[in-house]
BAZAMAR-653696 format. One record per residue (C-alpha): y, z, x; residue number from 1; residue in three letters. Coordinates in steps of 0.1 Angstrom, whole numbers. Each point is the difference from the previous one (the first is absolute). Layout:
BEGIN
<pt><y>Y</y><z>Z</z><x>X</x><i>NUM</i><aa>ALA</aa></pt>
...
This chain:
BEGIN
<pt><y>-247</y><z>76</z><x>-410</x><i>1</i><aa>UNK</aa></pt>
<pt><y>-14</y><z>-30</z><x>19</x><i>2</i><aa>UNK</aa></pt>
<pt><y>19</y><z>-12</z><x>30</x><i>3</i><aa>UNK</aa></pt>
<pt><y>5</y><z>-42</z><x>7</x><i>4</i><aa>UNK</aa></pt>
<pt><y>0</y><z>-6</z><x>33</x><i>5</i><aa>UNK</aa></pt>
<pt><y>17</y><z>-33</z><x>14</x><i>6</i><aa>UNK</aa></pt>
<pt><y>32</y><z>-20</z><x>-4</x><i>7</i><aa>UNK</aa></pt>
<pt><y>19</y><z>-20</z><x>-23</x><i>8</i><aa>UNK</aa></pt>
<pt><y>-1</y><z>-34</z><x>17</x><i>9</i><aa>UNK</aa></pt>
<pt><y>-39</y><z>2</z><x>-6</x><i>10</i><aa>UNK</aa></pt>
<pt><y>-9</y><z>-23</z><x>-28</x><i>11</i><aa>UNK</aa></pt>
<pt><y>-36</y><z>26</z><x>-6</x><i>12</i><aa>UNK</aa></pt>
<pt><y>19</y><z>31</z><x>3</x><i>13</i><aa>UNK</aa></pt>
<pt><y>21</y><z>-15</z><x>-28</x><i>14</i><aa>UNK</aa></pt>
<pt><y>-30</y><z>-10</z><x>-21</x><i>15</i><aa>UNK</aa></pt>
<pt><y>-14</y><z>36</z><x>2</x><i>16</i><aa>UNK</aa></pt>
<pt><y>36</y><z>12</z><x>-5</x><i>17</i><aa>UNK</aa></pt>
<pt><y>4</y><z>-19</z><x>-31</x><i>18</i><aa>UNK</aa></pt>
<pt><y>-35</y><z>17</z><x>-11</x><i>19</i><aa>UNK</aa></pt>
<pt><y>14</y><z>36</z><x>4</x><i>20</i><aa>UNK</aa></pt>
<pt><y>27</y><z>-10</z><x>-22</x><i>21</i><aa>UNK</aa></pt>
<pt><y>-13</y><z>-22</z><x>-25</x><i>22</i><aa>UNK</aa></pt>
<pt><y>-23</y><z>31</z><x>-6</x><i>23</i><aa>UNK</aa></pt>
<pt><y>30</y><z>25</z><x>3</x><i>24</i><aa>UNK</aa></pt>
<pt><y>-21</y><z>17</z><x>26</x><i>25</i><aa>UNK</aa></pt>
<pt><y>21</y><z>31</z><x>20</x><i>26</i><aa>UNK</aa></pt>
<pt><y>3</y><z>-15</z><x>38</x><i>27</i><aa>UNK</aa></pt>
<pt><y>17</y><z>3</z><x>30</x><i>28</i><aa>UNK</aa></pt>
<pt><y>7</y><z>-31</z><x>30</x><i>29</i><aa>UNK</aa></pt>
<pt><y>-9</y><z>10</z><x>33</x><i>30</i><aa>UNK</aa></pt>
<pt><y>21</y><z>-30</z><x>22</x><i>31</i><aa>UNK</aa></pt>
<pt><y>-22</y><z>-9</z><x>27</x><i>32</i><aa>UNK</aa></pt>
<pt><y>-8</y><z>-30</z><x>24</x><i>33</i><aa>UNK</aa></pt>
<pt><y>-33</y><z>14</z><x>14</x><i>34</i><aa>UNK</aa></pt>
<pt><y>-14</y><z>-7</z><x>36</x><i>35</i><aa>UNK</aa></pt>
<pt><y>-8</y><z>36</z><x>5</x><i>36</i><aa>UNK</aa></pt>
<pt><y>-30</y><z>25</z><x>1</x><i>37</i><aa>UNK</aa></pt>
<pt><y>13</y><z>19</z><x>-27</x><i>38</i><aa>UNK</aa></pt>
<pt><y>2</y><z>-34</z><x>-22</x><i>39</i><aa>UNK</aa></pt>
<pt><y>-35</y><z>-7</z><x>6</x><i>40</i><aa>UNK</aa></pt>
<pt><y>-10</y><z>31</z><x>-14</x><i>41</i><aa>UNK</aa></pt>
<pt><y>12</y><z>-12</z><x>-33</x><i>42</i><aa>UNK</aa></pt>
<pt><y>-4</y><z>-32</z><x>1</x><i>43</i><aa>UNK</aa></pt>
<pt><y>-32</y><z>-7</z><x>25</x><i>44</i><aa>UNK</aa></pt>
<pt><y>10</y><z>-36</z><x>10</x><i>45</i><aa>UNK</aa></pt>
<pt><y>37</y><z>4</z><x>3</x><i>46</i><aa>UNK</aa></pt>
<pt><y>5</y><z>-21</z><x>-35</x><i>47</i><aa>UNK</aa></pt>
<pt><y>32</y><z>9</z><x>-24</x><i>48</i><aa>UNK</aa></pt>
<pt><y>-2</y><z>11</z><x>-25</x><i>49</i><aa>UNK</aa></pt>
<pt><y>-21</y><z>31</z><x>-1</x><i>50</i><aa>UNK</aa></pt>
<pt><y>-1</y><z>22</z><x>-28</x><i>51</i><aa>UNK</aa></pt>
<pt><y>-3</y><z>43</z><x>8</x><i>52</i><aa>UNK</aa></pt>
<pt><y>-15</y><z>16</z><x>-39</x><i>53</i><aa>UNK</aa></pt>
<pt><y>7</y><z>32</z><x>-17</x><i>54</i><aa>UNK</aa></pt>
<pt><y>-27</y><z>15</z><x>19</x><i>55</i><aa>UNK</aa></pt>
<pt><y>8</y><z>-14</z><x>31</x><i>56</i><aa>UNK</aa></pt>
<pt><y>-26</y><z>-29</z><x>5</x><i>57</i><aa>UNK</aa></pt>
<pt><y>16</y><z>-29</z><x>21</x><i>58</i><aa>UNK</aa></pt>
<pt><y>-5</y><z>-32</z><x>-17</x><i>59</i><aa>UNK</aa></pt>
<pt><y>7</y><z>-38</z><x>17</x><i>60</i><aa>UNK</aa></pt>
<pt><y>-5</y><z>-40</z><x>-10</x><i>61</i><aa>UNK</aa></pt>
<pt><y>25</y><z>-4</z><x>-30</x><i>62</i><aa>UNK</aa></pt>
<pt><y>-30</y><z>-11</z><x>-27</x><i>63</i><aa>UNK</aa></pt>
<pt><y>-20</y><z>32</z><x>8</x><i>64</i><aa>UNK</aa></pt>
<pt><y>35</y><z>25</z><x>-2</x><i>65</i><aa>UNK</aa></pt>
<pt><y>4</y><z>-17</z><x>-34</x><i>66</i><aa>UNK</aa></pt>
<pt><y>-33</y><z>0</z><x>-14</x><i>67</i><aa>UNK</aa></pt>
<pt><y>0</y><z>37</z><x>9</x><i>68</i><aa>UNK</aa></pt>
<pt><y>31</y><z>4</z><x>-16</x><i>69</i><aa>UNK</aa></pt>
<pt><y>-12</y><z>-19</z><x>-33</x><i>70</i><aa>UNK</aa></pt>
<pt><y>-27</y><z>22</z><x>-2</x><i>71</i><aa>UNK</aa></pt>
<pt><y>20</y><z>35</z><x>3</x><i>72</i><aa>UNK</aa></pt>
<pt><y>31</y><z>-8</z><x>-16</x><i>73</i><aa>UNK</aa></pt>
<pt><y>-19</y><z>-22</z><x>-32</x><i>74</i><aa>UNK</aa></pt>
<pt><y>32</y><z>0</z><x>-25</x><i>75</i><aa>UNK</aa></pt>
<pt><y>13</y><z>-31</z><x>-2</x><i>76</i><aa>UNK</aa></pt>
<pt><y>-26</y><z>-21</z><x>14</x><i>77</i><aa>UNK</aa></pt>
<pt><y>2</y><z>-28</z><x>22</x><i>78</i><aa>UNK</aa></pt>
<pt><y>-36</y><z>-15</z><x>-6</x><i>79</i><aa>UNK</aa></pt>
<pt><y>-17</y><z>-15</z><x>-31</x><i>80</i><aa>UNK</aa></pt>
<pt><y>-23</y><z>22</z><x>-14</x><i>81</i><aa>UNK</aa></pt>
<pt><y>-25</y><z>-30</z><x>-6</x><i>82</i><aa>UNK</aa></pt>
<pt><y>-20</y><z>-4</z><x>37</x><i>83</i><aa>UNK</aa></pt>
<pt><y>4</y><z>-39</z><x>2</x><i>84</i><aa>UNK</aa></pt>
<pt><y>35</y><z>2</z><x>-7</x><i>85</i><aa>UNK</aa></pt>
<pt><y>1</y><z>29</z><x>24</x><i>86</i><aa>UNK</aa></pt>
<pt><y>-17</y><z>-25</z><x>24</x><i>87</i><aa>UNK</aa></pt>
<pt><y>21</y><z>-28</z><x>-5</x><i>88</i><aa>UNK</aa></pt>
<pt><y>32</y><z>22</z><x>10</x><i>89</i><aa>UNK</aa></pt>
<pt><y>-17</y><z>8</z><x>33</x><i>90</i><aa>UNK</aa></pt>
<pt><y>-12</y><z>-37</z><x>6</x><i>91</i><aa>UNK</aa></pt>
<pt><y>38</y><z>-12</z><x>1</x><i>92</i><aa>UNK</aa></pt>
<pt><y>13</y><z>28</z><x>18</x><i>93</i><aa>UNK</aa></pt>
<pt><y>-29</y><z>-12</z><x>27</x><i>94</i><aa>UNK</aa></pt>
<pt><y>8</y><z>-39</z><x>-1</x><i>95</i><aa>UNK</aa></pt>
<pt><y>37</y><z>13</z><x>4</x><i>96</i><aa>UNK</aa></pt>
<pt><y>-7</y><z>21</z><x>28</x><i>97</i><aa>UNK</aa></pt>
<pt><y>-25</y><z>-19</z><x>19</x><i>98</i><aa>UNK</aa></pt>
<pt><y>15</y><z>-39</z><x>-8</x><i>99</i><aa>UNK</aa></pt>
<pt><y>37</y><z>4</z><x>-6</x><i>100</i><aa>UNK</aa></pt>
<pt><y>10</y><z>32</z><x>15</x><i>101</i><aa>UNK</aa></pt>
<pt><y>-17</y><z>5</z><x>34</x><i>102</i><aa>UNK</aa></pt>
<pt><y>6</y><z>-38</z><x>10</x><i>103</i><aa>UNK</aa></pt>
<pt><y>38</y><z>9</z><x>0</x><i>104</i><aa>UNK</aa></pt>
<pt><y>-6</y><z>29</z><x>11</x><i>105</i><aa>UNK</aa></pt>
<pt><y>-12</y><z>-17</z><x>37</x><i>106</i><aa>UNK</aa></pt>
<pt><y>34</y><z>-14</z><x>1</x><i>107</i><aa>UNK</aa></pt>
<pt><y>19</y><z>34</z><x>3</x><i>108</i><aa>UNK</aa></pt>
<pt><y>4</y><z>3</z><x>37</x><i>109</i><aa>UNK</aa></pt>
<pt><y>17</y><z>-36</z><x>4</x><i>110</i><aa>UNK</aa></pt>
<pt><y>22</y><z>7</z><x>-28</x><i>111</i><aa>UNK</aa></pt>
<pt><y>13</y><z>30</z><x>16</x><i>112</i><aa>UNK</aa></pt>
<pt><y>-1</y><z>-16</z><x>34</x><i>113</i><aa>UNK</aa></pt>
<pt><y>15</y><z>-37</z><x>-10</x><i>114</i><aa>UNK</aa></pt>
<pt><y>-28</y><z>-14</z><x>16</x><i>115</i><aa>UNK</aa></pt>
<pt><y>-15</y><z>-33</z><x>-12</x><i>116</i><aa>UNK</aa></pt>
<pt><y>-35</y><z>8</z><x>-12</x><i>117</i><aa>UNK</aa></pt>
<pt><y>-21</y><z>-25</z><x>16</x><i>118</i><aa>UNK</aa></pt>
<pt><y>-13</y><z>-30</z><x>-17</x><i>119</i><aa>UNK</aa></pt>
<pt><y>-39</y><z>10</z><x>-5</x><i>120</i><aa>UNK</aa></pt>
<pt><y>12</y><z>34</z><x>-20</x><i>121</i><aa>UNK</aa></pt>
<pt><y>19</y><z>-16</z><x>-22</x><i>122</i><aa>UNK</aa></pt>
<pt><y>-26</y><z>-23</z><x>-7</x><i>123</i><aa>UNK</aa></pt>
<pt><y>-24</y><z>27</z><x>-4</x><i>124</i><aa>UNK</aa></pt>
<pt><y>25</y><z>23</z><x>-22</x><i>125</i><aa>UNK</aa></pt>
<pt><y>5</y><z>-35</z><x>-21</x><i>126</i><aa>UNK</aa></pt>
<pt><y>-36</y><z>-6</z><x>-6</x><i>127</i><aa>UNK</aa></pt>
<pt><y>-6</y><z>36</z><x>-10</x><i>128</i><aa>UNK</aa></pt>
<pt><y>29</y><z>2</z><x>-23</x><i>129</i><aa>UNK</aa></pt>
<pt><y>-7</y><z>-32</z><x>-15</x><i>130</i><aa>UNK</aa></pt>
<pt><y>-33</y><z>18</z><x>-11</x><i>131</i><aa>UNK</aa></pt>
<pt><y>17</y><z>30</z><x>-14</x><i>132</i><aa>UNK</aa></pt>
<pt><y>25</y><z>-19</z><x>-20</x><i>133</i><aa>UNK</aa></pt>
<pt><y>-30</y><z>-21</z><x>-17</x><i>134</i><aa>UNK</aa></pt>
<pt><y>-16</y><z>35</z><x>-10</x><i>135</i><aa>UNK</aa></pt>
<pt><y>34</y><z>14</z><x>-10</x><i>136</i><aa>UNK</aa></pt>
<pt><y>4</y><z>-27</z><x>-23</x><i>137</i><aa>UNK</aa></pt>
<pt><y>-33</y><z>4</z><x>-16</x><i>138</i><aa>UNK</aa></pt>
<pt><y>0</y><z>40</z><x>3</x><i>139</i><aa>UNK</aa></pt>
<pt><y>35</y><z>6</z><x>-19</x><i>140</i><aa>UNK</aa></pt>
<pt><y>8</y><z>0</z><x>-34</x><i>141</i><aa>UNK</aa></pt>
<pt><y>39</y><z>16</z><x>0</x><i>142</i><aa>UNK</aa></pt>
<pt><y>-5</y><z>4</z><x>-36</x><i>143</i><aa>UNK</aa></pt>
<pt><y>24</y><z>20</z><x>7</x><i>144</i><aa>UNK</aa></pt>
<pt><y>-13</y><z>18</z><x>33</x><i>145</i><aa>UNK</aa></pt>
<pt><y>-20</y><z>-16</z><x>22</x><i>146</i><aa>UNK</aa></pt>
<pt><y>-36</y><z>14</z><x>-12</x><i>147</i><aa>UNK</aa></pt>
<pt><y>10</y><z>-7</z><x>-37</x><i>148</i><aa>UNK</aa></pt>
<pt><y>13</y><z>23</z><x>-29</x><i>149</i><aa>UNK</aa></pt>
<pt><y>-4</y><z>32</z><x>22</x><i>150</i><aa>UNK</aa></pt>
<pt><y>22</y><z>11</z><x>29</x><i>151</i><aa>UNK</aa></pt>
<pt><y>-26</y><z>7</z><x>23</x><i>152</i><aa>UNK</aa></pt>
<pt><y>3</y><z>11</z><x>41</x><i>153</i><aa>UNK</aa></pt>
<pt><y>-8</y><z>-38</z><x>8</x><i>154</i><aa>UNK</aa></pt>
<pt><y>40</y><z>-1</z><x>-12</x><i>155</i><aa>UNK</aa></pt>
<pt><y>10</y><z>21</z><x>19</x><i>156</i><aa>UNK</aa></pt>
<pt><y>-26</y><z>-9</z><x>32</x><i>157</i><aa>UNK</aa></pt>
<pt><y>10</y><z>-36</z><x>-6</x><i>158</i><aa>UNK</aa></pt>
<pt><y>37</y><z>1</z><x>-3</x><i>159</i><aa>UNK</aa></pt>
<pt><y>4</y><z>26</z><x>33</x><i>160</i><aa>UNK</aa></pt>
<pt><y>-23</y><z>-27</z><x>16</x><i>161</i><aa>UNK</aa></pt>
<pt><y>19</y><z>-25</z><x>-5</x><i>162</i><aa>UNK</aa></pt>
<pt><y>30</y><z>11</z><x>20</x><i>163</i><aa>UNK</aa></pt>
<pt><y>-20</y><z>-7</z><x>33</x><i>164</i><aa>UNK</aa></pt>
<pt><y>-10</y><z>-36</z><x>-18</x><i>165</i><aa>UNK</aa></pt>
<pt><y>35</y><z>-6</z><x>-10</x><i>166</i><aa>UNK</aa></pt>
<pt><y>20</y><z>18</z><x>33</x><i>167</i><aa>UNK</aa></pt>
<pt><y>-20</y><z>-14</z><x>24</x><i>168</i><aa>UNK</aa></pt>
<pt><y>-26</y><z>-27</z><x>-8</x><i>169</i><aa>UNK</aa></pt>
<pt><y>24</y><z>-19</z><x>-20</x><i>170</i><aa>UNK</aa></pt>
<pt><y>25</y><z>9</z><x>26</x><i>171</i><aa>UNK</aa></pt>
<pt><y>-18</y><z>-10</z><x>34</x><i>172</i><aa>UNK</aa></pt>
<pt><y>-17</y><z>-34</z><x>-21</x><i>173</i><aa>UNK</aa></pt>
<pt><y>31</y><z>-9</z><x>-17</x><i>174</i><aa>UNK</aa></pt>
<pt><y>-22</y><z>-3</z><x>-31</x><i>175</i><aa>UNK</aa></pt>
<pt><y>9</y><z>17</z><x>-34</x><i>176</i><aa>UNK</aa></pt>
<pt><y>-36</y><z>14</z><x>-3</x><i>177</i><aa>UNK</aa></pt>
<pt><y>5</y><z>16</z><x>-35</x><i>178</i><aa>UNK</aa></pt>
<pt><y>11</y><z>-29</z><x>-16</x><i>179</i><aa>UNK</aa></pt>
<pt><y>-36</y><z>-12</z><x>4</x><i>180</i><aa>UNK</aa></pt>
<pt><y>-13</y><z>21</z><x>-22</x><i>181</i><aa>UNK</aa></pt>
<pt><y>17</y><z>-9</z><x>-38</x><i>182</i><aa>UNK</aa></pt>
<pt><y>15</y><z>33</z><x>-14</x><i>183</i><aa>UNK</aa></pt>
<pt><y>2</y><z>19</z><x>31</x><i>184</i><aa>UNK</aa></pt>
<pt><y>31</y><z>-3</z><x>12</x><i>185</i><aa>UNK</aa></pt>
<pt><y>17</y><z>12</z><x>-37</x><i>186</i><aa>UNK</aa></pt>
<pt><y>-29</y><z>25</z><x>-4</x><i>187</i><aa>UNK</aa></pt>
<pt><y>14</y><z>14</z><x>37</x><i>188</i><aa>UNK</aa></pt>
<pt><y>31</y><z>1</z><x>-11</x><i>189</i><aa>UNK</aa></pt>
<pt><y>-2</y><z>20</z><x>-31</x><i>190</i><aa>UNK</aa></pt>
<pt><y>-22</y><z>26</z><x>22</x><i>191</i><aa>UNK</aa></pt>
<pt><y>33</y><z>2</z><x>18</x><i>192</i><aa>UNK</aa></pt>
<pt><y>15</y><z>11</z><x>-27</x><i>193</i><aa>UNK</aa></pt>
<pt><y>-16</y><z>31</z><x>-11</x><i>194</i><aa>UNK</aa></pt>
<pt><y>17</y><z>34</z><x>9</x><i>195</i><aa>UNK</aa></pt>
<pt><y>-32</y><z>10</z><x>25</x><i>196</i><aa>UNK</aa></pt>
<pt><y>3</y><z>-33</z><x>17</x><i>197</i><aa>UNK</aa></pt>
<pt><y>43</y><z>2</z><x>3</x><i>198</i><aa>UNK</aa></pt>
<pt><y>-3</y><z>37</z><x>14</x><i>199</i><aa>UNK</aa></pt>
<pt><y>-30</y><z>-10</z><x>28</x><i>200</i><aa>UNK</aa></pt>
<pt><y>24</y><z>-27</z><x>7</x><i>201</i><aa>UNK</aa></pt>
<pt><y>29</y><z>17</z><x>5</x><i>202</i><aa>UNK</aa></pt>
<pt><y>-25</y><z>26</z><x>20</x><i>203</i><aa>UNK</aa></pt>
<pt><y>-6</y><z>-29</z><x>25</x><i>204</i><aa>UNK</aa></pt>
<pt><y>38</y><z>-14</z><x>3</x><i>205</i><aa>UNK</aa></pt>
<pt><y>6</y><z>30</z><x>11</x><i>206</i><aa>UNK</aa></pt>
<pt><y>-33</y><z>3</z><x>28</x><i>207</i><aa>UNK</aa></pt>
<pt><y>7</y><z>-30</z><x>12</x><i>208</i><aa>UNK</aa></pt>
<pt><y>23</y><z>3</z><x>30</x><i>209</i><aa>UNK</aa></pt>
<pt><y>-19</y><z>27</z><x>12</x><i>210</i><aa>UNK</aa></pt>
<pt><y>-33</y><z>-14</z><x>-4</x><i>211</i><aa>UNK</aa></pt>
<pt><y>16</y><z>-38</z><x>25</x><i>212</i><aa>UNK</aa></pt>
<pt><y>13</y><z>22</z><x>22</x><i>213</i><aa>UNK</aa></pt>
<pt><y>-38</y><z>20</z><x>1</x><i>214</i><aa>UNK</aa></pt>
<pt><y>-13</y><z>-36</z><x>3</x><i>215</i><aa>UNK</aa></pt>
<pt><y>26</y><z>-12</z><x>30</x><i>216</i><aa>UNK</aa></pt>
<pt><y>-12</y><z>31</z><x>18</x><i>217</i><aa>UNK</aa></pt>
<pt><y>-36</y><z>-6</z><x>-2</x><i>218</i><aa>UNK</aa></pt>
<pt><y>1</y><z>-37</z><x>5</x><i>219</i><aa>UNK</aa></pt>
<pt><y>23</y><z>6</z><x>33</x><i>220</i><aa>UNK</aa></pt>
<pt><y>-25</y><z>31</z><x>8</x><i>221</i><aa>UNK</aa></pt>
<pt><y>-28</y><z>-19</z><x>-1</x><i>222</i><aa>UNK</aa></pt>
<pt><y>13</y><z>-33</z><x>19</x><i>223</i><aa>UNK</aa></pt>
<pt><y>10</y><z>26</z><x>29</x><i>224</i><aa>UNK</aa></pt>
<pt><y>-36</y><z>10</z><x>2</x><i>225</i><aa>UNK</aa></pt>
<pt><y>-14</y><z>-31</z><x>0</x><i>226</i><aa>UNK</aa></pt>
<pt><y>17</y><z>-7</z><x>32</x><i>227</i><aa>UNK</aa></pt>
């Protein structure tokens, strides 16, 4: 049985978590936070999620784990089998990752502090997400998902990617990002919907006092040593 190690509140650990079950693949959840020696023998720099195989292989950087896992556990597939349609999955989990996602993603620590973000990085997250949005626009098809007739891991990538777009970009800019890009919004929604998506959900409800009051300890941990 392979072993998922992370937490709920983790938008990847839920994209390789949808994986596993899409594919009905036997798993367990090991709950951790990292910031130990033991973590980074699984996962060598300290990212969630990491993945531990049947044969006891560690496995980190979400793409990898569920490339790996697409390759092992082949039954319902979540690539074309045609290599530019293969390609064209990949290319807007990249522009999601790299334009829409990780942008956000910069504005984490003031949304948990209730810091302003200065001026220049929200110009800078502006001008990259501008950029993603344009691609976004030209990349999707949501006819219905978001690669065209086939459910493909870009759905799934996408939609889990979008939480840090839509929780905390949109959030800290007071900008409704998705509604940028036509169909998005209703295409997120009806990934919502699915029984996966309302059970990972539920999964994180639940993590998510424990994983603010992990957060309030390290941010006050971590002011006390910078004293």
């Amino acid at each position: 049985m392979v072993t998922l190690h992370g937490f709920a509140s983790s938008n990847y650990y839920n994209v390789v978590k949808y994986v596993l079950q899409y594919k009905e693949v036997p798993h367990e959840e090991h709950l951790i936070y990292g910031g130990t020696e033991e973590w980074l023998s699984i996962s060598p720099v300290g990212k969630i999620p990491a993945l531990t195989t049947e044969r006891g292989s560690h496995l980190s950087e979400t793409v990898v784990i569920c490339d790996y896992l697409e390759e092992v556990y082949p039954d319902k597939p979540l690539y074309p089998s045609n290599p530019e349609a293969r390609a064209h999955v990949r290319q807007i989990m990249k522009v999601m990752e790299l334009y829409l996602e990780l942008p956000s993603r910069r504005l984490i620590s003031y949304a948990f502090s209730g810091l302003p973000a200065p001026d220049p990085v929200l110009s800078d997250v502006r001008h990259v997400l501008n950029r993603g949005i344009k691609a976004m626009r030209r990349l999707s098809d949501f006819a219905p998902h978001i690669a065209g007739a086939q459910f493909t891991l870009a759905d799934v990538y996408v939609h889990y990617c979008n939480a840090v777009v839509q929780g905390i970009g949109s959030k800290i800019m007071d900008w409704d990002i998705l509604a940028e890009i036509h169909g998005m919004r209703e295409w997120n929604r009806n990934m919502r919907e699915s029984d996966i998506a309302r059970r990972i959900e539920a999964d994180r409800v639940a993590n998510e006092p424990e994983f603010h009051a992990y957060i309030a300890r390290y941010m006050a941990e971590n002011a006390a040593s910078d004293k």
